[in-house]
N, CA and C atoms of all chains as a GROMACS GRO file, in nm:
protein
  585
    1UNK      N    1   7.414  11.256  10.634
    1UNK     CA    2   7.514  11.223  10.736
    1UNK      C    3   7.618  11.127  10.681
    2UNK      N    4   7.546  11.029  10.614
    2UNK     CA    5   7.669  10.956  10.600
    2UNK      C    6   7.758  10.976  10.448
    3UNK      N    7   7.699  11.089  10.393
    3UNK     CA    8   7.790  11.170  10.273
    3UNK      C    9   7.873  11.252  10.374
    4UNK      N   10   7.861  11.325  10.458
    4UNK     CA   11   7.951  11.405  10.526
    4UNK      C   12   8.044  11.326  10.544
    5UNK      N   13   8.028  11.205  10.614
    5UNK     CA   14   8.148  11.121  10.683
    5UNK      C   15   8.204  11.042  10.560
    6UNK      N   16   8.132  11.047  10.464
    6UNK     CA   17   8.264  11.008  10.343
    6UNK      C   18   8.377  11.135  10.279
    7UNK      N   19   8.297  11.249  10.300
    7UNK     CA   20   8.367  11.316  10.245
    7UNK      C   21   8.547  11.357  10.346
    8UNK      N   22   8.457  11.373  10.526
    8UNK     CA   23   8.533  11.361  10.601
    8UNK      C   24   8.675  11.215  10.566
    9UNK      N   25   8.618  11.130  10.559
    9UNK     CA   26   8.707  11.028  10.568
    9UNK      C   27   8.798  11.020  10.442
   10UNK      N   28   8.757  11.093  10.312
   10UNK     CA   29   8.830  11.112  10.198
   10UNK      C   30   8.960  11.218  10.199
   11UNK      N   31   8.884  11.314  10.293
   11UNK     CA   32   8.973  11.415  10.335
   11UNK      C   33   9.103  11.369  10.422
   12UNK      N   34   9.071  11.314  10.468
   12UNK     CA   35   9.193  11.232  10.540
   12UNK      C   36   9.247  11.134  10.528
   13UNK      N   37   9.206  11.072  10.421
   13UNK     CA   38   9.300  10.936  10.372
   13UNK      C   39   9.392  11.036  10.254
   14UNK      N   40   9.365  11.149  10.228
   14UNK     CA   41   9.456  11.260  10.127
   14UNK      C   42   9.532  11.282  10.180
   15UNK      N   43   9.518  11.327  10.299
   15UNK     CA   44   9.619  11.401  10.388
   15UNK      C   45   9.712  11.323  10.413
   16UNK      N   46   9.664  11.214  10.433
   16UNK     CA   47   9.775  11.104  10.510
   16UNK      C   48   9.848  11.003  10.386
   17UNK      N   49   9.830  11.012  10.325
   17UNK     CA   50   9.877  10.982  10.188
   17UNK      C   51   9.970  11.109  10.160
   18UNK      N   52   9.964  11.206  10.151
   18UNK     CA   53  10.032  11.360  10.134
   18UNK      C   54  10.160  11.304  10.231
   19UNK      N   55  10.114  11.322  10.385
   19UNK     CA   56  10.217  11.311  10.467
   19UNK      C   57  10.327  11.147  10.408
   20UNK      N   58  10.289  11.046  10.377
   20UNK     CA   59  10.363  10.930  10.308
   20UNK      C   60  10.422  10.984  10.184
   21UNK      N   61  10.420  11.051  10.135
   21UNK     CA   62  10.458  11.163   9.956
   21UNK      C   63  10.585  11.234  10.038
   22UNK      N   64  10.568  11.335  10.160
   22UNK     CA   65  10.651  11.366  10.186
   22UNK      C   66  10.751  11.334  10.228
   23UNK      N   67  10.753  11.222  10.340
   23UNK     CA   68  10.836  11.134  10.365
   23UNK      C   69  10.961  11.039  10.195
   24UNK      N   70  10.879  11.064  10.132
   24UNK     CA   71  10.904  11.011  10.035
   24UNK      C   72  11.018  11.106   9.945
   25UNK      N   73  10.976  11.220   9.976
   25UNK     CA   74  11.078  11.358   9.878
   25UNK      C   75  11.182  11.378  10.010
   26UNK      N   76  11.124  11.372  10.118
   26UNK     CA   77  11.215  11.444  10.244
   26UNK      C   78  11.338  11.351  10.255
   27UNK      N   79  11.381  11.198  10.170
   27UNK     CA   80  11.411  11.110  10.164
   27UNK      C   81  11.519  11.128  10.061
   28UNK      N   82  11.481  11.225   9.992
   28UNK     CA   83  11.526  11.237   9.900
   28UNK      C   84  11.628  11.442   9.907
   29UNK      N   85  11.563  11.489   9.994
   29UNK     CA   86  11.598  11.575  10.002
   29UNK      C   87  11.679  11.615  10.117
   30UNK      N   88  11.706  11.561  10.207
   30UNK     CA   89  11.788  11.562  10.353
   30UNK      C   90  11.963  11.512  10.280
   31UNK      N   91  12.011  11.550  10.311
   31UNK     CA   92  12.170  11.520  10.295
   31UNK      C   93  12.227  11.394  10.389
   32UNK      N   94  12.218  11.391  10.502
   32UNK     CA   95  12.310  11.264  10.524
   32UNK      C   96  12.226  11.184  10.589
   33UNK      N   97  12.256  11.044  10.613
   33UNK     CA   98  12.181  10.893  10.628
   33UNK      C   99  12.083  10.966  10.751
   34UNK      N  100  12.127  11.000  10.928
   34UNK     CA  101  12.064  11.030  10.973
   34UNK      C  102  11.952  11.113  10.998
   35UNK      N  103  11.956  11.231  10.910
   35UNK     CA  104  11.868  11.312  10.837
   35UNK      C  105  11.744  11.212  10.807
   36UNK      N  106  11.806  11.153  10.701
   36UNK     CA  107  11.742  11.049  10.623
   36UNK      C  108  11.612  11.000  10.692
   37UNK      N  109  11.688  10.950  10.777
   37UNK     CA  110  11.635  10.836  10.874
   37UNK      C  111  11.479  10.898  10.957
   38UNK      N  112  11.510  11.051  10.987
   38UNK     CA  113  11.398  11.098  11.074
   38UNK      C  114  11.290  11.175  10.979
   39UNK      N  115  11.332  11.172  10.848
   39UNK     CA  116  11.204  11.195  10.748
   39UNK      C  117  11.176  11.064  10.731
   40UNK      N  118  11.178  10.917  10.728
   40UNK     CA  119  11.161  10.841  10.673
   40UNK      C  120  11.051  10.743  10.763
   41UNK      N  121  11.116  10.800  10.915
   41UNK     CA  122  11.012  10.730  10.998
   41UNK      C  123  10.920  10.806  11.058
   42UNK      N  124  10.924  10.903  11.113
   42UNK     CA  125  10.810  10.960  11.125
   42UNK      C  126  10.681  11.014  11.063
   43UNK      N  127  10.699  11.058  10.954
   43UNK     CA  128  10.615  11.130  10.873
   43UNK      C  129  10.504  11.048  10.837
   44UNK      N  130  10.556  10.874  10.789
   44UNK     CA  131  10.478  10.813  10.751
   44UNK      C  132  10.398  10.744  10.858
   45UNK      N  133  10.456  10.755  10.963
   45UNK     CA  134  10.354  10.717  11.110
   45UNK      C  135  10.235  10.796  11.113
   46UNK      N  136  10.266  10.936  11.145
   46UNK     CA  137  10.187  11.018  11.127
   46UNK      C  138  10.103  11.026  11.009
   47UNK      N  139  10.095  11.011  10.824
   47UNK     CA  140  10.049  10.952  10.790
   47UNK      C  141   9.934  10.810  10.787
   48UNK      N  142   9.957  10.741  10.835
   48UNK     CA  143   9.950  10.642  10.865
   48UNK      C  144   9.795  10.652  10.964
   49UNK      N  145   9.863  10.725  11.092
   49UNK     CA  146   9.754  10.784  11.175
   49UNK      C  147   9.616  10.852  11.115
   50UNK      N  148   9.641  10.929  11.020
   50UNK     CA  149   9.517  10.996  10.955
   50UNK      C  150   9.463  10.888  10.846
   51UNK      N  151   9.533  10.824  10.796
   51UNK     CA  152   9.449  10.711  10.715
   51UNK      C  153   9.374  10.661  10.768
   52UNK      N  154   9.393  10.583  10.847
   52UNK     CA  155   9.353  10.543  10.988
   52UNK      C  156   9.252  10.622  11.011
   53UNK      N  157   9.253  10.706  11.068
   53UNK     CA  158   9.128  10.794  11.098
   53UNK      C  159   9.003  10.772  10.959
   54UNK      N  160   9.002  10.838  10.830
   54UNK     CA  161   9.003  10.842  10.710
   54UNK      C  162   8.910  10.728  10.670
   55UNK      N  163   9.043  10.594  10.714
   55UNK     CA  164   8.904  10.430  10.703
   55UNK      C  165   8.802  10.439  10.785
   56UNK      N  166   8.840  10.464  10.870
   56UNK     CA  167   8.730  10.446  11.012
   56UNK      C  168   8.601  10.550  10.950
   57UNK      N  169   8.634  10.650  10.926
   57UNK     CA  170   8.489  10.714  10.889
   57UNK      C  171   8.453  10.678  10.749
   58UNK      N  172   8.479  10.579  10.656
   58UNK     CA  173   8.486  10.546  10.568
   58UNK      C  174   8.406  10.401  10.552
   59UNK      N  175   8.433  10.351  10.662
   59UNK     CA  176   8.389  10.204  10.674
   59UNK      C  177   8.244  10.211  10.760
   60UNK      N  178   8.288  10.270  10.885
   60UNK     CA  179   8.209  10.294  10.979
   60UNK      C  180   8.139  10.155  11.004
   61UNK      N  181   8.220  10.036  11.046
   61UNK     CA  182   8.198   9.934  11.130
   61UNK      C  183   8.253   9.865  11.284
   62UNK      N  184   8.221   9.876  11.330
   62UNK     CA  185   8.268   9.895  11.483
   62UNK      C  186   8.453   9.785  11.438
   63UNK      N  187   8.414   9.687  11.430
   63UNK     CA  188   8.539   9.602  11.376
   63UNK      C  189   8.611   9.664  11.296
   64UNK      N  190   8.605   9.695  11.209
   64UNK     CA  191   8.741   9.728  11.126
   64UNK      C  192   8.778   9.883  11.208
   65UNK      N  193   8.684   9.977  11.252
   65UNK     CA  194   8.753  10.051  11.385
   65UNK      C  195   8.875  10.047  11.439
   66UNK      N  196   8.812   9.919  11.525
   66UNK     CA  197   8.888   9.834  11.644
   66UNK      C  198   9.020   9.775  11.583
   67UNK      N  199   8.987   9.695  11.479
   67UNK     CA  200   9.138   9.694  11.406
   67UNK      C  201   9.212   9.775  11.332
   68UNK      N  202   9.152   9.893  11.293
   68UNK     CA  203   9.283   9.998  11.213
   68UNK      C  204   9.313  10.135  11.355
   69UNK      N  205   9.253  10.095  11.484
   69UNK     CA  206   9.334  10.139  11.574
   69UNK      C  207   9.381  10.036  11.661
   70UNK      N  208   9.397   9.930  11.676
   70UNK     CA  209   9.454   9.817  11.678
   70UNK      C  210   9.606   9.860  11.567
   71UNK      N  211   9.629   9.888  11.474
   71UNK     CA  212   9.703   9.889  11.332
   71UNK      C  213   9.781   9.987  11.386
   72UNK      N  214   9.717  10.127  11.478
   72UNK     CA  215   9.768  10.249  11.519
   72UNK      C  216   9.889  10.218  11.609
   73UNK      N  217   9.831  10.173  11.703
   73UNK     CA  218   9.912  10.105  11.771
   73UNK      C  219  10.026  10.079  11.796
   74UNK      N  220  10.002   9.948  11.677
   74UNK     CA  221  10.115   9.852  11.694
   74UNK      C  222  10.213   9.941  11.609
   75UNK      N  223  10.212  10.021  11.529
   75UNK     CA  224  10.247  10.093  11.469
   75UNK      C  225  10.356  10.210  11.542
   76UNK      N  226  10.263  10.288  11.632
   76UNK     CA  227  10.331  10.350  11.729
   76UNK      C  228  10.427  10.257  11.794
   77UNK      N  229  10.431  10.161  11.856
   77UNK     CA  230  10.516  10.070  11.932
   77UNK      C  231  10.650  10.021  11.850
   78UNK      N  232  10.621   9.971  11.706
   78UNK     CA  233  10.731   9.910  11.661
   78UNK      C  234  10.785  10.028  11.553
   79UNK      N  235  10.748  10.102  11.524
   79UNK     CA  236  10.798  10.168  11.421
   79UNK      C  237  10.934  10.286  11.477
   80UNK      N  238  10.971  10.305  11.612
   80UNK     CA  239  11.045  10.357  11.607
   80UNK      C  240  11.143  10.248  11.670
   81UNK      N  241  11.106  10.182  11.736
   81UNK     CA  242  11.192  10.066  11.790
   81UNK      C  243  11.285   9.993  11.668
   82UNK      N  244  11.198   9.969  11.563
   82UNK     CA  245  11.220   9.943  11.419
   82UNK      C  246  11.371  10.028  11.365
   83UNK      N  247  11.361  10.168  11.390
   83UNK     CA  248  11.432  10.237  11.307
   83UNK      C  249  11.527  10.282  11.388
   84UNK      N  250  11.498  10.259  11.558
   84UNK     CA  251  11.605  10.260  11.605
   84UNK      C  252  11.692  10.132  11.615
   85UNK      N  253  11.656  10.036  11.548
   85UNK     CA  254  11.761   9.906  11.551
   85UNK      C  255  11.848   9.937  11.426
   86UNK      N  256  11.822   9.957  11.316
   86UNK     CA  257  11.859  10.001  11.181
   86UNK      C  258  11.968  10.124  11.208
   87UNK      N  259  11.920  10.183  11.266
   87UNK     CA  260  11.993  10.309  11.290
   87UNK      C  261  12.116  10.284  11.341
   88UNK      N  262  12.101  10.191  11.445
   88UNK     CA  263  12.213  10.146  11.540
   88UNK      C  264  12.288  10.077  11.458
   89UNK      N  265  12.234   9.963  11.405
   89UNK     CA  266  12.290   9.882  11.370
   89UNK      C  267  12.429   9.975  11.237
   90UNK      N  268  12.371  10.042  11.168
   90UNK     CA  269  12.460  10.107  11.062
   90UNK      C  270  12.569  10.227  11.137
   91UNK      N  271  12.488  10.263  11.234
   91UNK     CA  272  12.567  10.332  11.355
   91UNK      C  273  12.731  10.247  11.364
   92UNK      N  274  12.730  10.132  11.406
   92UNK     CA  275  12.765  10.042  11.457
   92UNK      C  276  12.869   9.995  11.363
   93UNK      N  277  12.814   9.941  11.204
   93UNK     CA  278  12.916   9.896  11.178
   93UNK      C  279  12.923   9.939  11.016
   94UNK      N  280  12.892  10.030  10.981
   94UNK     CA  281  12.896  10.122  10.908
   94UNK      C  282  12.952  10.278  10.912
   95UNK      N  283  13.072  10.300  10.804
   95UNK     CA  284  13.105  10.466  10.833
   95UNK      C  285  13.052  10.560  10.730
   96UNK      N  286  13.002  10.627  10.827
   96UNK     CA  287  12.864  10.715  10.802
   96UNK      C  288  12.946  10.880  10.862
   97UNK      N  289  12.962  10.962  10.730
   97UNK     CA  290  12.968  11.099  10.800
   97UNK      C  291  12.935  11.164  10.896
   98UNK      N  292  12.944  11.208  10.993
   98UNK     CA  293  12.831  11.282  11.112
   98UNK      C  294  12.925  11.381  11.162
   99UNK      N  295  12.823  11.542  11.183
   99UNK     CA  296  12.883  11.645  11.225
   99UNK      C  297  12.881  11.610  11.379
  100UNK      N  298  12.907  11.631  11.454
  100UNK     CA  299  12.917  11.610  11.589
  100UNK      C  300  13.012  11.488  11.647
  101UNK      N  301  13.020  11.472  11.818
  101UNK     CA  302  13.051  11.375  11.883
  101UNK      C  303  12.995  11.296  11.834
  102UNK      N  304  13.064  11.128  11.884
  102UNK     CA  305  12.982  10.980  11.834
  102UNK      C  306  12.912  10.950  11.971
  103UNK      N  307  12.806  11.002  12.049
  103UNK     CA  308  12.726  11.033  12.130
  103UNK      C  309  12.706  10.885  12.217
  104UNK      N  310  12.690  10.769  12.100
  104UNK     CA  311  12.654  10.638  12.178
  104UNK      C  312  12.794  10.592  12.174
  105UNK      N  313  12.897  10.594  12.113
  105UNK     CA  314  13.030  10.553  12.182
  105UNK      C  315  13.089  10.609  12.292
  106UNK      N  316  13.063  10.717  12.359
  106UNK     CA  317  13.083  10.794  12.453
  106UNK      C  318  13.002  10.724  12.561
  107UNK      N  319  12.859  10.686  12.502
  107UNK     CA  320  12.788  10.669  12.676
  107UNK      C  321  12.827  10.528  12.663
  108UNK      N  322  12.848  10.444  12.590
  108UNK     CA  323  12.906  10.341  12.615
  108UNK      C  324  13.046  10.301  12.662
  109UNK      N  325  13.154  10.369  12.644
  109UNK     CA  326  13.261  10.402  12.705
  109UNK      C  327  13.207  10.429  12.878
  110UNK      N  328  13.125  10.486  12.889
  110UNK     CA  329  13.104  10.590  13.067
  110UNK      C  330  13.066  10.471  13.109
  111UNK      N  331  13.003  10.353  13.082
  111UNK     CA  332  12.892  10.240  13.117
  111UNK      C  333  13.024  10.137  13.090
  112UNK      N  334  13.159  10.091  13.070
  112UNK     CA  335  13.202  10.028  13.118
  112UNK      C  336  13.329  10.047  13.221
  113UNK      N  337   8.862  10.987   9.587
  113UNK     CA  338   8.888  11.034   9.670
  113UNK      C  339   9.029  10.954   9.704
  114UNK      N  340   8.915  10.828   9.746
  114UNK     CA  341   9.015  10.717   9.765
  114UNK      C  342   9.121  10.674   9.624
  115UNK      N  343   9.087  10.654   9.564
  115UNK     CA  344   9.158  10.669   9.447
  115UNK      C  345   9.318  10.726   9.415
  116UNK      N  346   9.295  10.859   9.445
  116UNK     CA  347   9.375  11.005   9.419
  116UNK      C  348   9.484  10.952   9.552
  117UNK      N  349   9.470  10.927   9.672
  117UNK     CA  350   9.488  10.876   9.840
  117UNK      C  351   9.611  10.788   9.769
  118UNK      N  352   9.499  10.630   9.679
  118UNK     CA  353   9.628  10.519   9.661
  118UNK      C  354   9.757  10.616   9.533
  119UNK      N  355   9.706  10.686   9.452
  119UNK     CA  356   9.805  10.687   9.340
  119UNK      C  357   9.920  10.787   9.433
  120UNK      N  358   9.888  10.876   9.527
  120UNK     CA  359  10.025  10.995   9.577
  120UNK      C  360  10.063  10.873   9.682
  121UNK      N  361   9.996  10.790   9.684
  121UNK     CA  362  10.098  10.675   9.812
  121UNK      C  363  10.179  10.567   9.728
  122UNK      N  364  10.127  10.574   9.566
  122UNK     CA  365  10.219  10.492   9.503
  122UNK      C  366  10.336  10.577   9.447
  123UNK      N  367  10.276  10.717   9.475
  123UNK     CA  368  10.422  10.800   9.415
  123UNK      C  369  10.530  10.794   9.563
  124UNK      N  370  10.486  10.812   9.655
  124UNK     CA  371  10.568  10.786   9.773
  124UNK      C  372  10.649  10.691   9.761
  125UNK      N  373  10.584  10.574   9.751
  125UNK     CA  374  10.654  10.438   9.714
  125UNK      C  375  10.759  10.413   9.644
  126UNK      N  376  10.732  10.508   9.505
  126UNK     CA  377  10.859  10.468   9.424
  126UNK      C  378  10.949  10.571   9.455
  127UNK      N  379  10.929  10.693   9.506
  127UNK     CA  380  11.025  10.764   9.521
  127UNK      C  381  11.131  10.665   9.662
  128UNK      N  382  11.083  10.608   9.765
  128UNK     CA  383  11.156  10.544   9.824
  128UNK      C  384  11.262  10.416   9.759
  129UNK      N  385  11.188  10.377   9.650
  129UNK     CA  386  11.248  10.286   9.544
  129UNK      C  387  11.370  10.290   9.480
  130UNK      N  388  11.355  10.449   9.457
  130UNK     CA  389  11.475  10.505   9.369
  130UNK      C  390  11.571  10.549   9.471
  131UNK      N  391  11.544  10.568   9.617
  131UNK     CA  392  11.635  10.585   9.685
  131UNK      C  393  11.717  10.470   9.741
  132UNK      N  394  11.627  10.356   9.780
  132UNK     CA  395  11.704  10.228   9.782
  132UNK      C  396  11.782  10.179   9.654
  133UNK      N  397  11.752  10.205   9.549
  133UNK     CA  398  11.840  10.176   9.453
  133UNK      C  399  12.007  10.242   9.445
  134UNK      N  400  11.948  10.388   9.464
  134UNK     CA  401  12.068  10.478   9.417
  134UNK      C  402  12.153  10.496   9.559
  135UNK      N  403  12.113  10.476   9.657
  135UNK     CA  404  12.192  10.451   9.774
  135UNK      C  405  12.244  10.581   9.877
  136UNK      N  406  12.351  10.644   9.859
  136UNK     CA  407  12.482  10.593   9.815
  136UNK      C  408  12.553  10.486   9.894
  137UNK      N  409  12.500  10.490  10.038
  137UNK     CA  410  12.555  10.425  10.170
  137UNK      C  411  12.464  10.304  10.190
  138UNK      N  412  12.509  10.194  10.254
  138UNK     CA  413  12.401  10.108  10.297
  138UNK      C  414  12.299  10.147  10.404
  139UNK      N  415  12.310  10.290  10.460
  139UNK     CA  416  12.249  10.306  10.588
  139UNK      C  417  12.145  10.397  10.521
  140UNK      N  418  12.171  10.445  10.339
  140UNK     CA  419  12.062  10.518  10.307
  140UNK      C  420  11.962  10.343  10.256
  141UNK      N  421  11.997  10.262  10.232
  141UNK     CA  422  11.944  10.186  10.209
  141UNK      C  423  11.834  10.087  10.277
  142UNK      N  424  11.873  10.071  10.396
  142UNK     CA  425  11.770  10.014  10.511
  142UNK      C  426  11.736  10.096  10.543
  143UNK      N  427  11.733  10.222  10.572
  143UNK     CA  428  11.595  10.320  10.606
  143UNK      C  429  11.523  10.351  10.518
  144UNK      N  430  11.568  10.355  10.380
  144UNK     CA  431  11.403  10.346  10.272
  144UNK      C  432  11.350  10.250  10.255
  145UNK      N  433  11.399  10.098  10.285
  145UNK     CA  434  11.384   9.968  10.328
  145UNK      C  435  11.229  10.015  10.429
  146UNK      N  436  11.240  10.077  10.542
  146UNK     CA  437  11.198  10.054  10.660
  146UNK      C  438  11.031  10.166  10.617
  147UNK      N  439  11.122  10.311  10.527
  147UNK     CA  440  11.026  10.382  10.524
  147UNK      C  441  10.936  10.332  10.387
  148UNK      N  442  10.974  10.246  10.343
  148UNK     CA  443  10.929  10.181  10.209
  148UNK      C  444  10.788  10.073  10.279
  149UNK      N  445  10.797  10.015  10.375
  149UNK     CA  446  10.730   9.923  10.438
  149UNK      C  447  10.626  10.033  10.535
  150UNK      N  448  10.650  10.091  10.587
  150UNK     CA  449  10.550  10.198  10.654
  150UNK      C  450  10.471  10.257  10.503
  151UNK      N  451  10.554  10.293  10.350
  151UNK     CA  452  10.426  10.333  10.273
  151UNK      C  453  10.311  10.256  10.242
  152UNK      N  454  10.386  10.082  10.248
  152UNK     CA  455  10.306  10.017  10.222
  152UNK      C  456  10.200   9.994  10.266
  153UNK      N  457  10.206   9.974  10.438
  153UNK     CA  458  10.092   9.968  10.500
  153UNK      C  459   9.974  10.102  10.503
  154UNK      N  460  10.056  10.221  10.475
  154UNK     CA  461   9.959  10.338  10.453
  154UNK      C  462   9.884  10.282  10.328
  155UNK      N  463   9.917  10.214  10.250
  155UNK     CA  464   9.857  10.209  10.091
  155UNK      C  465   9.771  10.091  10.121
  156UNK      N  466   9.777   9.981  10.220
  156UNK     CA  467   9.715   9.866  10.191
  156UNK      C  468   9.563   9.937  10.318
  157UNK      N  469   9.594  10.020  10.410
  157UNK     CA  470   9.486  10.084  10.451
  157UNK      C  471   9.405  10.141  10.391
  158UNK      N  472   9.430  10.200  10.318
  158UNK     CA  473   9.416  10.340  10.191
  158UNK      C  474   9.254  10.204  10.097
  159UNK      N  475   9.371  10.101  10.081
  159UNK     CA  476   9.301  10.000   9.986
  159UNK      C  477   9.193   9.930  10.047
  160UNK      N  478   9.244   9.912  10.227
  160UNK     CA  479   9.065   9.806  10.255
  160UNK      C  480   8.982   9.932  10.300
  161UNK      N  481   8.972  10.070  10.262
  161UNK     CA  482   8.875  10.152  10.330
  161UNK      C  483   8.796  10.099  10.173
  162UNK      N  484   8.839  10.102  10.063
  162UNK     CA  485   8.749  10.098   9.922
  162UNK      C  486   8.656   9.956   9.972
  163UNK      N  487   8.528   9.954   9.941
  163UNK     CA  488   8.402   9.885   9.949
  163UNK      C  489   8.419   9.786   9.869
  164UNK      N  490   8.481   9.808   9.689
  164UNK     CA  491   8.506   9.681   9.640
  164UNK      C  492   8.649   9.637   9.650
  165UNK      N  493   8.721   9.660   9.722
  165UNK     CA  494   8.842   9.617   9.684
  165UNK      C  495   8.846   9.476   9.731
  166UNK      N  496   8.767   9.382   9.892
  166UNK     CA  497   8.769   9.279   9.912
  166UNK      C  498   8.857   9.304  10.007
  167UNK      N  499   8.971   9.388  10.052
  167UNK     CA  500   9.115   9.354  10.132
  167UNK      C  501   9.001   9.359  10.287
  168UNK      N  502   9.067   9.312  10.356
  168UNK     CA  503   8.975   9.300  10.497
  168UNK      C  504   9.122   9.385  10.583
  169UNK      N  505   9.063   9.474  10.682
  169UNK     CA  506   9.156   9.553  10.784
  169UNK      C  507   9.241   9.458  10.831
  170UNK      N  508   9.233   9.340  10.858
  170UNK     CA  509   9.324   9.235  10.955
  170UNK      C  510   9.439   9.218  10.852
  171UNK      N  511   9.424   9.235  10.727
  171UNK     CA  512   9.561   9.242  10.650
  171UNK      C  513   9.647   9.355  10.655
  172UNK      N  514   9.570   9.472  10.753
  172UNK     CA  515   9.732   9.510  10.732
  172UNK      C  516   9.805   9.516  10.912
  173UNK      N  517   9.728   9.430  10.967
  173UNK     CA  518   9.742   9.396  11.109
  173UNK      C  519   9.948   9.337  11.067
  174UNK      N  520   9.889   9.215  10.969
  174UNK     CA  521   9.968   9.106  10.919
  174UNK      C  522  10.107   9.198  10.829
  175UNK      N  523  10.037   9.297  10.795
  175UNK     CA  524  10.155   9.378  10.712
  175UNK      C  525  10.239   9.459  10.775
  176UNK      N  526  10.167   9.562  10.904
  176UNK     CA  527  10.251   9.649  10.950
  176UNK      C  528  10.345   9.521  11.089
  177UNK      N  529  10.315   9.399  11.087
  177UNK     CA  530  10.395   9.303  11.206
  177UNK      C  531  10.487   9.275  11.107
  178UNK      N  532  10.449   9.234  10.994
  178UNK     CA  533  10.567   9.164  10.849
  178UNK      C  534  10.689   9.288  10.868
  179UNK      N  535  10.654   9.401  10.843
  179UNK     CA  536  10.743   9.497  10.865
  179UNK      C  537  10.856   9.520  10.937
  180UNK      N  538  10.766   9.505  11.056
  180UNK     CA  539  10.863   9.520  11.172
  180UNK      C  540  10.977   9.406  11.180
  181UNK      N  541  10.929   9.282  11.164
  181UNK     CA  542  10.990   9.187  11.181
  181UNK      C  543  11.141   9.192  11.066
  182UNK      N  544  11.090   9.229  10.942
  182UNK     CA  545  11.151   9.276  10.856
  182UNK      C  546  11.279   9.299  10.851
  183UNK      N  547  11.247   9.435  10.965
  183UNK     CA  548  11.370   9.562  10.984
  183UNK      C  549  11.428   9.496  11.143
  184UNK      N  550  11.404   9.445  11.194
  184UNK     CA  551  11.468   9.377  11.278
  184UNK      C  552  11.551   9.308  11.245
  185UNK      N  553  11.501   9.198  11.160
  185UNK     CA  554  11.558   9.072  11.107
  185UNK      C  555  11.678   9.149  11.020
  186UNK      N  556  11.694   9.279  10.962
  186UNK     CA  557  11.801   9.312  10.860
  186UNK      C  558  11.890   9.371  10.921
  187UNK      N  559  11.826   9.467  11.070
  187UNK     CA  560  11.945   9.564  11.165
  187UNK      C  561  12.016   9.440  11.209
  188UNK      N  562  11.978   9.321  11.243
  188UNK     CA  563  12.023   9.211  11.352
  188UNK      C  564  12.149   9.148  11.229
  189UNK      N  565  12.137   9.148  11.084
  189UNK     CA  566  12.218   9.066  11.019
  189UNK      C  567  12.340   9.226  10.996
  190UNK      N  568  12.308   9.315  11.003
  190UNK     CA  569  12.415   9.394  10.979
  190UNK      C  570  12.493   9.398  11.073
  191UNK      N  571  12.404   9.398  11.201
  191UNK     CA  572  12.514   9.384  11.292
  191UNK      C  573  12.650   9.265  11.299
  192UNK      N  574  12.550   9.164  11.289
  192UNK     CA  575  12.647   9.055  11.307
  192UNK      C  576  12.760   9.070  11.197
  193UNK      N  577  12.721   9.120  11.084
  193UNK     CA  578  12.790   9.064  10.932
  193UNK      C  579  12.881   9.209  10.941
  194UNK      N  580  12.861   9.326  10.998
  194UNK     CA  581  12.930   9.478  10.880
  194UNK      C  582  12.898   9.480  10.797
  195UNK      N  583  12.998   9.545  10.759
  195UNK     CA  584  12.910   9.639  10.629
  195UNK      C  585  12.886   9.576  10.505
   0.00000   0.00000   0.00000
């Protein structure tokens, strides 16, 4: 049993390491900043998530559990909040190519 | 297992490296900034699942908050400052 759950938990600290690799080329392979931006933060969340998983059957102590989904978390909460400040912020005062309307100068225009 | 896990999360790493370096824009630059700090904490997880490594889980409690604070603290100075 508890060779299964190492092997399980090896299997998924790969995967999620894989998904952080990709983020890593997709970074490299997307053409403009905003592109950029949505390989850069998601992938490695998701990543992140299966590591996570990965320790937990790896450790298999109720505590470190509790804290690497504790880790999940906080993770989920700040990591897009994170990249949506960055985003904005270069949005904002940075000129940055973009095919389309400027979407948040528009709803900000309607809002005063 | 674990092993094989840290070295493709240190290749992640530097590939974000070479993108903060080479740029071209500052806006490619704080998002490998941001996605550079999310590899990390995948890698410092990666590191307290290993039995001898010593790292205890509450470090990367401390790493993925360092982060955040991070990319806050850098969107908040661009704003104020431009480009």
């Amino acid at each position: 049993m508890d060779q299964l759950f190492d092997v399980i938990g090896g299997i998924c600290l790969i995967a999620g390491a894989l998904f952080a690799l990709l983020a890593g080329i997709g970074v490299h392979k997307f053409e403009d900043p905003y592109s950029r931006m949505h390989a850069a933060a998601k992938s490695p969340t998701l990543g992140l998530i299966l590591v996570a998983i990965g320790a937990g059957f790896t450790i298999r102590t109720f505590s470190a559990i509790a804290t690497v989904f504790l880790v999940v978390v906080l993770q989920l909460l700040t990591s897009p909040v994170g990249t949506h400040l960055a985003g904005r912020a270069v949005h904002l005062r940075v000129d940055v190519d973009q095919d389309g309307p400027d979407e948040l100068a528009r709803d900000e225009a309607d809002q005063a | 297992m674990n092993t094989a896990a840290l070295v493709i999360t240190a290749l992640a790493a530097v590939l974000f490296v070479a993108r903060v370096l080479r740029g071209p824009a500052l806006a490619d630059r704080v998002i490998s900034v941001d996605g550079f700090v999310s590899t990390i904490v995948v890698g410092v997880t990666i590191a307290s699942a290993r039995p001898d490594s010593g790292i205890v889980e509450s470090t990367v409690l401390v790493v993925a908050l360092g982060g955040f604070v991070g990319t806050a603290v850098l969107a908040r100075f661009i704003e104020r400052r431009g480009s």
